[in-house]
ROMAR-830568 format. One line per 3 residues: their letters; for each residue z, y, x of C-alpha. Coordinates in steps of 0.001 Angstrom, whole numbers, plus 524288, in hexadecimal, padded with zeros to 5 digits. Example, Ala and Ser with C-alpha at 12.3 -4.5 7.8 and 13.67 -1.06 7.14 Angstrom:
2
as = 81E78 7EE6C 8300C | 81BE4 7FBDC 83566
END
This chain:
620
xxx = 7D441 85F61 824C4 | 7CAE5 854A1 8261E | 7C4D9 852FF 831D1
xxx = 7BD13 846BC 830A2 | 7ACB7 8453C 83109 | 7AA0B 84284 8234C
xxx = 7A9B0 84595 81650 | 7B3A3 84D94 810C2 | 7C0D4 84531 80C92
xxx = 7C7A5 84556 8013C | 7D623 8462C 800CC | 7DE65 8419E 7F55E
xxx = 7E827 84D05 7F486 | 7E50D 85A04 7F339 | 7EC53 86686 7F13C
xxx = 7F13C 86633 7E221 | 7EB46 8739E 7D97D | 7F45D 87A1D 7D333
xxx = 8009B 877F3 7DCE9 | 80E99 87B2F 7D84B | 816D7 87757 7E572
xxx = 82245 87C45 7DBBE | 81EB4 873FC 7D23A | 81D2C 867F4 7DBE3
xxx = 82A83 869BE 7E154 | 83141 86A28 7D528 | 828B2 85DF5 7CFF2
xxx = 82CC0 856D9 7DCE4 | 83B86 85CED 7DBA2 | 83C40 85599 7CE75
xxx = 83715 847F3 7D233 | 84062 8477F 7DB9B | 84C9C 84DAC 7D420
xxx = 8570F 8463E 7CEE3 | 8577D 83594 7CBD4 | 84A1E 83015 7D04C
xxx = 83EBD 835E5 7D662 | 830D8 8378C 7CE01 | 827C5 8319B 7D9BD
xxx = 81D47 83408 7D1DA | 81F1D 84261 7D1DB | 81FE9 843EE 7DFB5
xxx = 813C3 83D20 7E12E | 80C60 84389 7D7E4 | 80E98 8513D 7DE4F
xxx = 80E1C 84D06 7EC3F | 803FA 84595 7EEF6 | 7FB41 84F99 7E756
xxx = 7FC31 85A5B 7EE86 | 7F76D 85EC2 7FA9D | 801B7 85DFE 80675
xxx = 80102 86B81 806AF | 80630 86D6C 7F8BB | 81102 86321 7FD34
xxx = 815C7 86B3D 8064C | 8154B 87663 7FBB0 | 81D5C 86DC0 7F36D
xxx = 8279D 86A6D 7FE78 | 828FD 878BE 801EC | 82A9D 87DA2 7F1EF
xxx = 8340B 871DF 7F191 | 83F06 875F0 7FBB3 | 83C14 88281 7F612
xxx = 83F3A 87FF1 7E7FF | 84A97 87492 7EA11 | 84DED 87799 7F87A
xxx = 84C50 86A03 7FBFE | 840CD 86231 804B2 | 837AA 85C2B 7FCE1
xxx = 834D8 84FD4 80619 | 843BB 84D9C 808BD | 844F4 84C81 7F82D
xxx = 8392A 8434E 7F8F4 | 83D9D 83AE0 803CD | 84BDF 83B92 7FC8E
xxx = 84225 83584 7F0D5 | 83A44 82C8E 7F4B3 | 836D9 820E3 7FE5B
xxx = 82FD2 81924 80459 | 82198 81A24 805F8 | 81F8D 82230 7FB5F
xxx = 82944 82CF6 80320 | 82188 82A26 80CF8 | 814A5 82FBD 805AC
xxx = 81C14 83BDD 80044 | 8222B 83E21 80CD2 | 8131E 83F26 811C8
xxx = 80D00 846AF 8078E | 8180E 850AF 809AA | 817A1 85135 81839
xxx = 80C78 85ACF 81DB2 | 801FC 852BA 82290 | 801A1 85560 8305B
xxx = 80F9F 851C2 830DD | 80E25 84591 829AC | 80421 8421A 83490
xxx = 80E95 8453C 83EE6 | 8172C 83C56 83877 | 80FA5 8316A 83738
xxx = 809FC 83408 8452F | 8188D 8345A 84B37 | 81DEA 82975 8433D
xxx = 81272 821EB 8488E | 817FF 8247D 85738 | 8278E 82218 851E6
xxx = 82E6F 816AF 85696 | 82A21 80A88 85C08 | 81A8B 807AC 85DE1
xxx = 80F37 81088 859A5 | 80679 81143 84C9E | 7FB33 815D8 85406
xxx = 7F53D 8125B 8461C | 7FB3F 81ED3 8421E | 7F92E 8260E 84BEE
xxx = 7EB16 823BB 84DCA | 7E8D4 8261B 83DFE | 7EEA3 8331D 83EA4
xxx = 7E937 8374A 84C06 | 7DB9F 8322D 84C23 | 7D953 83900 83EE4
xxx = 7DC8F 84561 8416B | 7D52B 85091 844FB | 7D7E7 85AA6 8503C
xxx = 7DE0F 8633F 847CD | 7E637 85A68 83F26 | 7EA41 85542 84C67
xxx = 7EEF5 86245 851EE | 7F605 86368 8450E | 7FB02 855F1 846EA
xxx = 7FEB2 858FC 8555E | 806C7 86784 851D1 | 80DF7 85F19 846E6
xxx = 81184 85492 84E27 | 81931 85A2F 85A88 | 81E50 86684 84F61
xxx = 82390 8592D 848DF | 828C8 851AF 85303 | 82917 859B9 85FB4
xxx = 82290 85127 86791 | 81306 851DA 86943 | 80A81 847C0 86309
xxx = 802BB 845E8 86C9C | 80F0A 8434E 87636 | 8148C 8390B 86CAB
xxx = 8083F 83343 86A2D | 807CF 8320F 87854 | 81512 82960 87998
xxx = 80FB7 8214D 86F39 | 80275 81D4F 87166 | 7FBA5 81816 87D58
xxx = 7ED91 81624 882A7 | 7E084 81A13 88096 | 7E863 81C06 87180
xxx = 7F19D 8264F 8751D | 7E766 82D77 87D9F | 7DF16 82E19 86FB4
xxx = 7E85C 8338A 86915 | 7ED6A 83BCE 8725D | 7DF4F 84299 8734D
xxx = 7DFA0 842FA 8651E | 7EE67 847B0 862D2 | 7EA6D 853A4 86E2F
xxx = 7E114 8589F 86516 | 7D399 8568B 86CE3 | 7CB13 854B1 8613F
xxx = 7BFD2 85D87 85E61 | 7C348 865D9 852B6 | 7BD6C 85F65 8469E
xxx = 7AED8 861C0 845D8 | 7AC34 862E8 8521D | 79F3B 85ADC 85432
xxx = 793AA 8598D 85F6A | 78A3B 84F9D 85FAF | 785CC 84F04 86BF9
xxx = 79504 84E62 87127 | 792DA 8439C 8691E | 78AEB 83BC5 86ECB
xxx = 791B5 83D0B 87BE1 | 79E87 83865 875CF | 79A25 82CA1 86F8A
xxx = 79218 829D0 87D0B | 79FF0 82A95 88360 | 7A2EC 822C0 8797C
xxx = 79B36 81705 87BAE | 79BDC 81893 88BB9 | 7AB8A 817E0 889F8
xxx = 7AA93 80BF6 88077 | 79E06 80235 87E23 | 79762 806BB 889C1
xxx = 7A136 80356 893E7 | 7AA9F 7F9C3 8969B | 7B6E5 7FC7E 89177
xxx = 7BC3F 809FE 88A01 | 7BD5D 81635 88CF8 | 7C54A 81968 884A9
xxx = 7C902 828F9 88845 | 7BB18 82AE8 88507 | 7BE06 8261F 876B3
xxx = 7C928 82E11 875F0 | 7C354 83993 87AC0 | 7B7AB 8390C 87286
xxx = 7C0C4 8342E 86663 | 7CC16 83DBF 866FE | 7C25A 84B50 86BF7
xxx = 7B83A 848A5 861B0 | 7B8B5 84F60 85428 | 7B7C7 84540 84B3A
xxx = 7A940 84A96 84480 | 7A699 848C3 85427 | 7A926 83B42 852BE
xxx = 7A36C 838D1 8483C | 795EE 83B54 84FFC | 79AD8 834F0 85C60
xxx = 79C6D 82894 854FE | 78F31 829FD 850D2 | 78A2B 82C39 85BC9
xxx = 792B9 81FBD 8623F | 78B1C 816E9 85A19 | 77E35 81BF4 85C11
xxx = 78006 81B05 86BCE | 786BD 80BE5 869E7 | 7828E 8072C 85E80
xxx = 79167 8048D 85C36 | 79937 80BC5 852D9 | 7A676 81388 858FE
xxx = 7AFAE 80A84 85139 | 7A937 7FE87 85884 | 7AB09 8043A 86513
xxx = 7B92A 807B8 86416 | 7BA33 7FB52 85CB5 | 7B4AA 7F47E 86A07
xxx = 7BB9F 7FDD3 873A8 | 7C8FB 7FFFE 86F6C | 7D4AE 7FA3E 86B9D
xxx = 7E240 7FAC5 864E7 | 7E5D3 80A6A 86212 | 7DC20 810EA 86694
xxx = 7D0D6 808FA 85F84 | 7D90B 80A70 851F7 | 7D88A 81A5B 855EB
xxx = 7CAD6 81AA1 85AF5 | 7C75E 815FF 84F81 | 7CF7B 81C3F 84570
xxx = 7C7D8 828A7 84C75 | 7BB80 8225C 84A61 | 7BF44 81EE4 83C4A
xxx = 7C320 82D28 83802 | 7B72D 8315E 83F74 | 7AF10 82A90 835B8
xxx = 7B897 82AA1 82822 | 7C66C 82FA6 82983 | 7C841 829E9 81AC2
xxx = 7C358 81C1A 81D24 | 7CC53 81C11 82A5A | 7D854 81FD3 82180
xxx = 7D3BA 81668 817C0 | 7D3F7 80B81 82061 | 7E096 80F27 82637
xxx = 7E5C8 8104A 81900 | 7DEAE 8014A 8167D | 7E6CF 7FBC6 823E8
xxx = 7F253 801E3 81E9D | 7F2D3 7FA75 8115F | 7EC15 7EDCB 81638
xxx = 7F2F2 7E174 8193C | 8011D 7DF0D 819AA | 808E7 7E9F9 814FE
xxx = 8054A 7F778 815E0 | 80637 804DC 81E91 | 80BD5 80DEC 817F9
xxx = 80D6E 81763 821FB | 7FE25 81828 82503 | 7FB70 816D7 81588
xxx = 8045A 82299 810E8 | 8006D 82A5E 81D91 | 7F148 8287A 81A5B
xxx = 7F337 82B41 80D78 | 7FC9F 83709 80D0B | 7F72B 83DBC 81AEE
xxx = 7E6C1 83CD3 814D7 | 7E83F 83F02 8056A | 7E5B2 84DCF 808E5
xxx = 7DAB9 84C1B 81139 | 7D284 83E61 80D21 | 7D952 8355C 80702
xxx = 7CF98 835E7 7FB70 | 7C724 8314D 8060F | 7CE95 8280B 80A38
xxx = 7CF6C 82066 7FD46 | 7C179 82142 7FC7F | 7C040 81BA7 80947
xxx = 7CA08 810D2 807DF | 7C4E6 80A8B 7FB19 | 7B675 80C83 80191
xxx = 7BBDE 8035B 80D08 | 7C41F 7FBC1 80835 | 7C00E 7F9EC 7F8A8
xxx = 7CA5F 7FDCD 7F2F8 | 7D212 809F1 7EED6 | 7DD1E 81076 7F7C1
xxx = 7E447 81126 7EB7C | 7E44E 802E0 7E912 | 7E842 8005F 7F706
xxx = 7F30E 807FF 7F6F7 | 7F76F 807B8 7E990 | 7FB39 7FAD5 7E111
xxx = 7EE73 7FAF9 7D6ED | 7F219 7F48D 7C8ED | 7E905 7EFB4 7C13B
xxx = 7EF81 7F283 7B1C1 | 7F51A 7FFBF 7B092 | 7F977 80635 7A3F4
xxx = 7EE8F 80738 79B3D | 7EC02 815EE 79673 | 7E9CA 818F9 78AD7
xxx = 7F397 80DF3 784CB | 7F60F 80A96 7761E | 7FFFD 7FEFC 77624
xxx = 7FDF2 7FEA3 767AB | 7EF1A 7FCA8 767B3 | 7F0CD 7F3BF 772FB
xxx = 7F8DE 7E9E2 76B4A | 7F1BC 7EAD4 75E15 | 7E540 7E48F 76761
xxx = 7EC1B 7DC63 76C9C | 7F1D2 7D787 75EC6 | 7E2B6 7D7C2 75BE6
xxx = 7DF4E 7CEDC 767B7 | 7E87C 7C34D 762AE | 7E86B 7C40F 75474
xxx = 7E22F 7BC7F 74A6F | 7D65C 7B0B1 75238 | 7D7AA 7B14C 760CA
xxx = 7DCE0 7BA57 76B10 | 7D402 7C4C4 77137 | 7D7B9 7C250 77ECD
xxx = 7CEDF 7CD54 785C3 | 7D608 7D7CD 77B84 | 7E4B9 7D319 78183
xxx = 7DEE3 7D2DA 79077 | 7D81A 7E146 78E04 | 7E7C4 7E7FF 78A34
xxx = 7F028 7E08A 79125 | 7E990 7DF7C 79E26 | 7E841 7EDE9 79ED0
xxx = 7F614 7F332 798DA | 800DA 7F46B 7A2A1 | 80CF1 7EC30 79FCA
xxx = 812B5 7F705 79A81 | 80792 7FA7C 790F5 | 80929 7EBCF 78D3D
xxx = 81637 7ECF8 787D2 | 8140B 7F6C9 77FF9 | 80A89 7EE1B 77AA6
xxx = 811F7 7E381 77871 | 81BE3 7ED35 770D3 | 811DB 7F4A2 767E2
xxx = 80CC7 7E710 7655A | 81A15 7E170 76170 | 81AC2 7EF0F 75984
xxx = 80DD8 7EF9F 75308 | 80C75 7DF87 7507D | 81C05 7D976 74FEF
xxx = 8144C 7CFC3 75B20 | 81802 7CCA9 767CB | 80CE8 7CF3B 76F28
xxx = 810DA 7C6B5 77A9D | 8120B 7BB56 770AF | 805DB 7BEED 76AD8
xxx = 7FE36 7BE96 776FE | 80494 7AFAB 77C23 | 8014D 7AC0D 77098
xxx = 7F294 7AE57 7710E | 7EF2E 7ADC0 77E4E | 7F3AA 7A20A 7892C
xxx = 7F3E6 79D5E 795D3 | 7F203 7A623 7A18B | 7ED25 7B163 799BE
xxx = 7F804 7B185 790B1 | 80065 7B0E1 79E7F | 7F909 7BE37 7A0FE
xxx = 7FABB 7C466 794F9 | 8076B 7C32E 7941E | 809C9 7C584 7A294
xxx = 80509 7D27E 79D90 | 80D2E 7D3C1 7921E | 81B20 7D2E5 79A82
xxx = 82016 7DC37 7A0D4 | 81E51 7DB29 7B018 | 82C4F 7D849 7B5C6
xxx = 82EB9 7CF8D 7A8E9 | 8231A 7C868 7AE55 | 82530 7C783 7B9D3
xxx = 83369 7C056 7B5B4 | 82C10 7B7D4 7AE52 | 8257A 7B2CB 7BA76
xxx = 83138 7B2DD 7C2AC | 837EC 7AA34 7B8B1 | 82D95 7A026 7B79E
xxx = 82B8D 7A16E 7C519 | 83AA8 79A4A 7C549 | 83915 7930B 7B827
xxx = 837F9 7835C 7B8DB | 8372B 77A32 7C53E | 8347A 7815B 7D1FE
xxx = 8335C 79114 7D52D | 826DD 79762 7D632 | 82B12 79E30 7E18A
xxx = 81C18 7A553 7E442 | 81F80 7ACB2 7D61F | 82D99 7B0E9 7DA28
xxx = 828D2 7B834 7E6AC | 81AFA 7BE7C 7E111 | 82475 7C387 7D815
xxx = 8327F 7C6DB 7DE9D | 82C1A 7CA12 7EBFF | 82410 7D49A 7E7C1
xxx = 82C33 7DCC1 7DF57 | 833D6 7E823 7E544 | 84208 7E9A9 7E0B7
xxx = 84032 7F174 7D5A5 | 83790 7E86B 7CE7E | 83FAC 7DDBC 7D35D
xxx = 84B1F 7E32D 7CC6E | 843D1 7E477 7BE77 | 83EB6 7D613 7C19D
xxx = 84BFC 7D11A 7C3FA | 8525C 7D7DD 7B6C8 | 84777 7D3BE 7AD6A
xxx = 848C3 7C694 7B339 | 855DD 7C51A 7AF2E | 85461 7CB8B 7A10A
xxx = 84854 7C1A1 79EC8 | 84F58 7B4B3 7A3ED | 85EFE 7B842 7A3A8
xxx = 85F64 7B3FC 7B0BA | 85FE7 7BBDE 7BDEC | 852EA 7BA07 7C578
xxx = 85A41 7B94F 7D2E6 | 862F1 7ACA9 7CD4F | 85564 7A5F5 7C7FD
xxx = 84EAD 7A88F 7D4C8 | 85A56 7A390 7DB3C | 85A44 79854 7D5C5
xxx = 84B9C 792DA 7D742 | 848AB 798A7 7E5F8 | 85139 794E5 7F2DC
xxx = 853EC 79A7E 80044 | 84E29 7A64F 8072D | 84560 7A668 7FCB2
xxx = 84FB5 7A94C 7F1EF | 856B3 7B099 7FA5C | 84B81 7BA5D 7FC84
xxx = 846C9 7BB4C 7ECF2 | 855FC 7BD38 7E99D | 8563C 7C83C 7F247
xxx = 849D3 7CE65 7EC84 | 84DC8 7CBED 7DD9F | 85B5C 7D0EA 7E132
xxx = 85431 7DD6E 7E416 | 857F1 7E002 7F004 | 84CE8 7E752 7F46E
xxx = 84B2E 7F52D 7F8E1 | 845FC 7FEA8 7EEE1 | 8370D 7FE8C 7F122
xxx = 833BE 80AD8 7FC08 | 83F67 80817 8017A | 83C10 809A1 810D8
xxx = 843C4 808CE 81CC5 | 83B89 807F5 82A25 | 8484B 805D2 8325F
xxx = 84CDB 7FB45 829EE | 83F18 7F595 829D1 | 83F93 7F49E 83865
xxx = 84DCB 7EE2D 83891 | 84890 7E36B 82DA0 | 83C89 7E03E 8351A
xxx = 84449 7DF07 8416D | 84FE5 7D487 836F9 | 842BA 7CE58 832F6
xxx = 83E76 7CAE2 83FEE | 84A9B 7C79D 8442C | 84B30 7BDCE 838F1
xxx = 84051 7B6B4 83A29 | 83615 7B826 846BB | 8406A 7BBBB 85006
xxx = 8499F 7B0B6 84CBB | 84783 7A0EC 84B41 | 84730 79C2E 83A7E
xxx = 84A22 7A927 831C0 | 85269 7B0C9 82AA6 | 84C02 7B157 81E4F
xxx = 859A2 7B9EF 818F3 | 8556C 7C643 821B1 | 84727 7C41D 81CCB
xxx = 84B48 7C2F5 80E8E | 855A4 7CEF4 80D48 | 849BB 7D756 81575
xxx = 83FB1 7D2B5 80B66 | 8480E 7D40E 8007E | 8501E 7E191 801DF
xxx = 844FD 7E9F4 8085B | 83A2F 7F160 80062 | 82C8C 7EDBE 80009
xxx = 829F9 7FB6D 807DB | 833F4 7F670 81177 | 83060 7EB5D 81398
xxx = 82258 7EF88 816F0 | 828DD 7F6E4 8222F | 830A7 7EB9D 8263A
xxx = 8263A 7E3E1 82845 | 81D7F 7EE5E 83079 | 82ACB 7EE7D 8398F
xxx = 82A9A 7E04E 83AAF | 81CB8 7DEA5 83CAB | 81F75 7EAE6 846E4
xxx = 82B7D 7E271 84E41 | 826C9 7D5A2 84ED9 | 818FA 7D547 84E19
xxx = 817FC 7CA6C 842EC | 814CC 7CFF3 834B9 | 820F9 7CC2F 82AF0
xxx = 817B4 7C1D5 82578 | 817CD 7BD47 831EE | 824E1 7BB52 831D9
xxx = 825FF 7B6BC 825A0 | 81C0B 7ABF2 825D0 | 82332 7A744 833D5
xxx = 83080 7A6F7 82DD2 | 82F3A 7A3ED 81F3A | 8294B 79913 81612
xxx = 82AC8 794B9 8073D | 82CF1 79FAB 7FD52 | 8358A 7A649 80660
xxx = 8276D 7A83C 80EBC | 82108 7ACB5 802B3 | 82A48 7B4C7 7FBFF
xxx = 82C6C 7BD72 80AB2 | 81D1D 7BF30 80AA8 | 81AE2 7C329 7FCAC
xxx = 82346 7CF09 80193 | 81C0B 7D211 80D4B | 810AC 7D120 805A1
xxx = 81507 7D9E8 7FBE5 | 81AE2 7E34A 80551 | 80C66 7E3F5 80A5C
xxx = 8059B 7E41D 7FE5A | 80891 7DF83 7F14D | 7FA5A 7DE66 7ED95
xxx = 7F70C 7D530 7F7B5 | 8017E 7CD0A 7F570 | 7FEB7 7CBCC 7E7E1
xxx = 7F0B4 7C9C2 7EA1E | 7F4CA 7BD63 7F283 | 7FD43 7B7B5 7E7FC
xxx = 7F089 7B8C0 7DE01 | 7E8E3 7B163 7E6C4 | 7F2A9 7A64B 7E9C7
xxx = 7F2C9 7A663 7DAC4 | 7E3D5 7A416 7D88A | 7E195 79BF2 7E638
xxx = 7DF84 78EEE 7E88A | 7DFAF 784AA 7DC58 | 7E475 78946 7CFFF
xxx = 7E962 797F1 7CB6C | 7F9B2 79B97 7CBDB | 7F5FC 7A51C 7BEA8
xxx = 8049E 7A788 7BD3D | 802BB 7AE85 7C9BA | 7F638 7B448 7C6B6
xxx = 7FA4E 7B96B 7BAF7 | 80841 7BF32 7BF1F | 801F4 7C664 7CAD7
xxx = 7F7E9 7CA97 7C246 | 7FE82 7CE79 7B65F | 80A87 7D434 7BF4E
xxx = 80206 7DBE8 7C89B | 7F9C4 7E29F 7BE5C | 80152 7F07A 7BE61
xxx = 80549 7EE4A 7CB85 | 7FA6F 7EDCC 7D5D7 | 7F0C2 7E247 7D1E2
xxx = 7E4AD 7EBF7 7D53C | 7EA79 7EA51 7E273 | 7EC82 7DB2D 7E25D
xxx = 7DDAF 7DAA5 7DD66 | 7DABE 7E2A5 7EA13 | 7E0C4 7DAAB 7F2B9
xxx = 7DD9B 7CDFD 7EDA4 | 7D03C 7D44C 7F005 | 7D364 7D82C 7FC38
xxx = 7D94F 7CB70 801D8 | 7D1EA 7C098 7FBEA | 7C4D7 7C6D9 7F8D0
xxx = 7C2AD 7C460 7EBAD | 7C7BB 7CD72 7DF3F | 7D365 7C7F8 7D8B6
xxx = 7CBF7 7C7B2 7CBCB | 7C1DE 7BF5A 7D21B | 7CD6C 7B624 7D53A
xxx = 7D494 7B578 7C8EE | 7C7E1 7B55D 7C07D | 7C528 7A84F 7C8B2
xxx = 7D215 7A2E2 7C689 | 7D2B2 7A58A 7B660 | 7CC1F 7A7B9 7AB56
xxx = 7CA1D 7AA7E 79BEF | 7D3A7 7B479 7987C | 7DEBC 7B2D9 7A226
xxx = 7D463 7B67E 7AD4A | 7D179 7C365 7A3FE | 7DE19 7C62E 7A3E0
xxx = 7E024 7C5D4 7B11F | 7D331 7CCFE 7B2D3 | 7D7BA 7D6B3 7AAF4
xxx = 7E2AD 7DAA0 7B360 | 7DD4A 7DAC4 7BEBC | 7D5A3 7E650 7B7BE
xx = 7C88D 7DF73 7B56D | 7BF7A 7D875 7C019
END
């Protein structure tokens, strides 16, 4: 049910037509059966139909195999992405209990949570929420809520949680006007709040009834109800006057802009993100992805998901592919624009098969071919391009190390950011390319903490990624602070083997805790108690813990800033990033420094190396 003034929302799941729960339980029986699990089965069925037909498929399930369907998916998979299966299979009223009592667990409050899921609800989603919740946990809601809240806040929610509201629809204009007069006399008009009037008026009201007292609020004061709260109130309940006031007006842009705060900044909620997400795609989710690109222009997709700009190109003929490019470089001068058109929009993949038919249909090498008719940072491109991505990548890590000095700034873009599985194909490729282990070479040109820390990472010591342990996060954000704030100098050993061994999802947590204990972000810390490449390499992985996008999107602007271009960096990030998320690092170089990154790079190049690049970044 939706129960907001407006126009009629548009959810992103609906119930699936024709529906075989026998089917589905036998699909989902499969992916899990056996050596590995097919995640992209599981996803394919559940998050296409309707909760409903999920708990169809649950119930045919222990029917069929005489086993629980969410204890074989939990026995599965992990992580965050358990976390979003777990939801879509949980009924949604007891997914909102959840997240409502988990808000209330432990030490401190998320009245963030608790506000988002109480202030949004209906009368009778709240009754529903209210039967579920005590059925759940055998203690009232309104009782807990009680213990864990205080003020003019709890006595908001309390109203609300009681079930006080006027049943949806329920409108009268002239009651109206009396309510916003209360209103103003309990707010502008006097001096200090009343703030029972608020709640009254706020938690009683049907929310098509305040729709029209906010209209009528403004034409009495001339001041808009947001402005008013925004002058009157403070701390919870402003954030939950408002978030009333906000649904009042556009549940989806509300969500939308919780789902913004979620992924903005450093790091990112999950918790609120996959709640949002899983908890609305049945009611207006459609809505709200409308809403957020309207606000915020850009997609919800993009936000949330890593954006590339080359994918595989469809339909593909390798063997026409190489005869033009044979075409572009035979006989008087190269066609440069022909070799920029296929290889900037193949995937790497598509590429080699190039290079083979080419090799096949000509007895060429097209690699040789191409170095030998283009040059200079283009050809650097190009053939960029033409390796494959962790053979590149070695390539840069070994020149990063080759001659007098260490380019230390390449070593961490590239070691810091790699979870342990591509760390592991980097580290075997590096020593079938050079005959040399990568951990002796890096050894050997770095020192100290510093070493210490990149050994550890290259050793591949680090957690599988989803790998998640709250308790453990709490218990390494208590050893961090105990390493460096809490102590005089630092123990850069407890900071490295943290760093190094936990996941990137971990780690996220582990920073939350510490942010939670001692009231200093980690970069914080980390600026306080670190300098050098130590300093640099410990932020690259908070910043890529937070968001990979961003961080990369800093590195391309140190590249182009300031007198002269680093194109070796340019180009890596570039060429390295293409399948990988540069849509996103074009968004938020957008997003931090205000100009397009094709603006930038078309200002720092030119002739066919700034084409190339162009090109990539999938056109102006």
């Amino acid at each position: 049910m939706y129960c907001f003034f407006g126009e009629q929302p548009i959810p992103t799941v609906v119930p699936v037509s024709p529906f075989d729960a026998a089917a589905d339980s036998q699909t989902l029986r499969a992916a899990m059966k056996g050596f590995g699990t097919n995640e992209e089965e599981i996803i394919n069925i559940l998050t296409t139909r309707s909760n409903a037909q999920r708990q169809q498929i649950k119930s045919k399930y222990e029917t069929e195999f005489g086993r629980d369907l969410i204890d074989d998916l939990k026995s599965e998979l992990g992580g965050k992405f358990e976390d979003v299966i777990i939801g879509l299979m949980t009924p949604l009223v007891e997914y909102l209990c959840q997240h409502l009592h988990d808000a209330m667990a432990g030490m401190g409050t998320d009245e963030d949570t608790l506000t988002e899921i109480l202030c949004t609800k209906s009368n009778e989603e709240m009754h529903a929420i209210v039967k579920a919740y005590e059925n759940k946990y055998g203690r009232p809601l309104a009782e807990q809520m009680c213990s864990e809240t205080s003020g003019h806040y709890r006595r908001l929610l309390t109203l609300i949680v009681t079930g006080v509201r006027d049943a949806a629809g329920t409108v009268d204009p002239g009651r109206a006007k009396e309510a916003a007069a209360e209103l103003y006399a309990a707010g502008e008009a006097k001096l200090g709040t009343d703030e029972e009037v608020f709640n009254r008026i706020m938690a009683h009201s049907s929310f098509d009834q305040l729709s029209l007292v906010f209209e009528e609020y403004k034409e009495l004061s001339g001041q808009t109800i947001e402005q008013a709260i925004k002058h009157e109130m403070d701390d919870e309940l402003h954030d939950a006057m408002m978030a009333l006031v906000e649904c009042v007006q556009s549940p989806a842009a509300y969500f939308a802009n919780r789902l913004y705060k979620a992924m903005d900044g450093m790091g990112t909620d999950d918790t609120t993100l996959i709640r949002i997400v899983v908890s609305r795609s049945e009611i207006d989710l459609g809505s709200i992805k409308d809403e957020f690109e309207r606000i915020y222009n850009r997609t919800l997709s993009s936000a949330i998901t890593p954006i590339p700009t080359v994918v595989p190109v469809s339909p593909f003929d390798a063997a026409a592919d190489s005869q033009t490019l044979r075409a572009a470089m035979k006989g008087f001068g190269t066609n440069e624009e022909e070799i920029i058109n296929i290889l900037t929009t193949r995937s790497n993949a598509q590429r080699q098969q190039i290079k083979s038919k080419y090799e096949t249909e000509f007895g060429r090498d097209l690699i040789d071919d191409l170095k030998s008719e283009l040059g200079g940072k283009f050809e650097d491109v190009i053939i960029g391009l033409m390796t494959p991505l962790v053979e590149y990548l070695c390539q840069h890590l070994h020149d990063a190390m080759a001659g007098m000095g260490t380019d230390e700034d390449t070593l961490t873009e590239i070691l810091c950011t790699k979870s342990n599985e591509e760390m592991h194909a980097i580290v075997k490729a590096y020593e079938n390319k050079y005959g040399r282990p990568l951990a002796e070479q890096m050894c050997s040109e770095t020192s100290g903490h510093y070493r210490r820390l990149l050994t550890l990472i290259v050793t591949g010591v680090r957690d599988a990624a989803g790998t998640v342990d709250p308790g453990r996060a709490k218990e390494a954000a208590a050893e961090l602070y105990a390493a460096g704030e809490a102590k005089l100098g630092t123990d850069e050993e407890v900071f490295n083997r943290i760093m190094a061994h936990s996941s990137f999802d971990q780690l996220s947590l582990v920073f939350e805790e510490y942010k939670e204990l001692s009231g200093q972000t980690i970069e914080q810390a980390i600026k306080h108690e670190m300098d050098d490449e130590l300093h640099d390499a410990m932020m690259a992985l908070v910043e890529c813990v937070q968001s990979p996008a961003a961080y990369f999107a800093n590195r391309l602007y140190k590249a182009m800033d300031g007198m002269g271009t680093d194109d070796t960096t340019l180009i890596r990030i570039v060429v390295s990033r293409s399948e990988i998320d540069l849509g996103s690092i074009k968004d938020e170089f957008e997003r931090i420094y205000n100009r397009t990154l094709s603006s930038a790079i078309t200002s720092e190049t030119s002739g066919d190396y700034k084409r190339a690049l162009i090109a990539l970044l999938g056109g102006v």
